[in-house]
C-alpha positions in Angstrom: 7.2 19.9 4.7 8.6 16.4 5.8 8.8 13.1 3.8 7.3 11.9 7.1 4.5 14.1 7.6 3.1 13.4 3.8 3.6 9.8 5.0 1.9 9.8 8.2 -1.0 11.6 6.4 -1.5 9.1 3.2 -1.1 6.3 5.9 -4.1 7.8 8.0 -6.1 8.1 5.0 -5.6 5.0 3.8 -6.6 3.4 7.0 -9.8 5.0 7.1 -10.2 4.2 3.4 -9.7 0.5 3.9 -11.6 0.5 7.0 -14.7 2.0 5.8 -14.0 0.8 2.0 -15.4 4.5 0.8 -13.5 7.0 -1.1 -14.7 10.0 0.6 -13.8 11.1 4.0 -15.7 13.3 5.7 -12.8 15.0 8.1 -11.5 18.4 8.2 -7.7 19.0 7.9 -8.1 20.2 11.4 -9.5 17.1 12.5 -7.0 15.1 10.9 -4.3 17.1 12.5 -5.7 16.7 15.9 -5.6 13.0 15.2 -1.7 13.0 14.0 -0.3 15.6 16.3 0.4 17.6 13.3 -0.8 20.9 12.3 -3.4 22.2 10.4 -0.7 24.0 8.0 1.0 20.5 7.6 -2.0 18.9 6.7 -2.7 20.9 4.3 1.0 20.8 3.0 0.9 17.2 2.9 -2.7 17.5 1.0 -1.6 19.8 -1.5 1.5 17.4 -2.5 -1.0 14.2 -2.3 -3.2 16.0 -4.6 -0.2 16.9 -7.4 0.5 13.5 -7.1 -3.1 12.8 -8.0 -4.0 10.2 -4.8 -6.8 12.7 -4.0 -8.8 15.8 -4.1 -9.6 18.1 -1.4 -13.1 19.5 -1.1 -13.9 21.9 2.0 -14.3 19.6 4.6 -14.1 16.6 3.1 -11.0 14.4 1.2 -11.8 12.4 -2.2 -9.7 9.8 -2.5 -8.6 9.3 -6.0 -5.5 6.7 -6.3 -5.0 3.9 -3.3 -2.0 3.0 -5.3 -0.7 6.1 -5.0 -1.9 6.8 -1.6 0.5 3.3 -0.8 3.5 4.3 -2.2 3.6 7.8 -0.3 2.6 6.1 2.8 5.6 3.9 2.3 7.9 2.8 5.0 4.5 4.8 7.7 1.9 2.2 6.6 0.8 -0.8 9.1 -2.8 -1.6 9.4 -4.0 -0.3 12.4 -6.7 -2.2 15.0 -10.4 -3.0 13.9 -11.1 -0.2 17.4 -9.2 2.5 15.7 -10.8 2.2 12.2 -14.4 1.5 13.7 -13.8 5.1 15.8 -12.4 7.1 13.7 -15.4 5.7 11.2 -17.4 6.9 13.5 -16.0 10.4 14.3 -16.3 10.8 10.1 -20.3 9.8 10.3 
């Protein structure tokens, strides 16, 4: 598992979180790696590792978002705020 997939995924997440300013998120791993171009098995990878470093916690079909902080610092060098469009659609898609 890539530095760059955790990355990518702890940035996605906290888009949607600030975007929709609720902890839980209501997307399969599946879904989320349709999203990234990533797959299913790297999702959940990137989950597991988010999880030991306790930014969240995985419930079937659904992620609880424990830390932002956290969730920041893993996102790292990934993280730019996407467009008001992309957080209102995937917001959306999670509804």
């Amino acid at each position: 598992m890539s530095h760059g997939s955790i990355s990518r995924v702890a940035s996605f997440l906290l888009d949607i979180h600030r975007a929709t300013g609720g902890f839980e998120i209501a997307l399969s791993q599946s879904n989320i790696g349709a999203l990234l171009s990533l797959r299913r098995s790297s999702i959940n990878q990137a989950c597991q590792s988010l999880r030991a470093a306790g930014a969240l916690r995985t419930v079937r079909g659904r992620i609880l978002l424990k830390d932002e902080a956290v969730l920041a610092s893993v996102a790292c060098c990934h993280y730019r705020p996407r467009s008001p469009a992309f957080a209102e659609a995937i917001a959306a898609e999670a509804a």
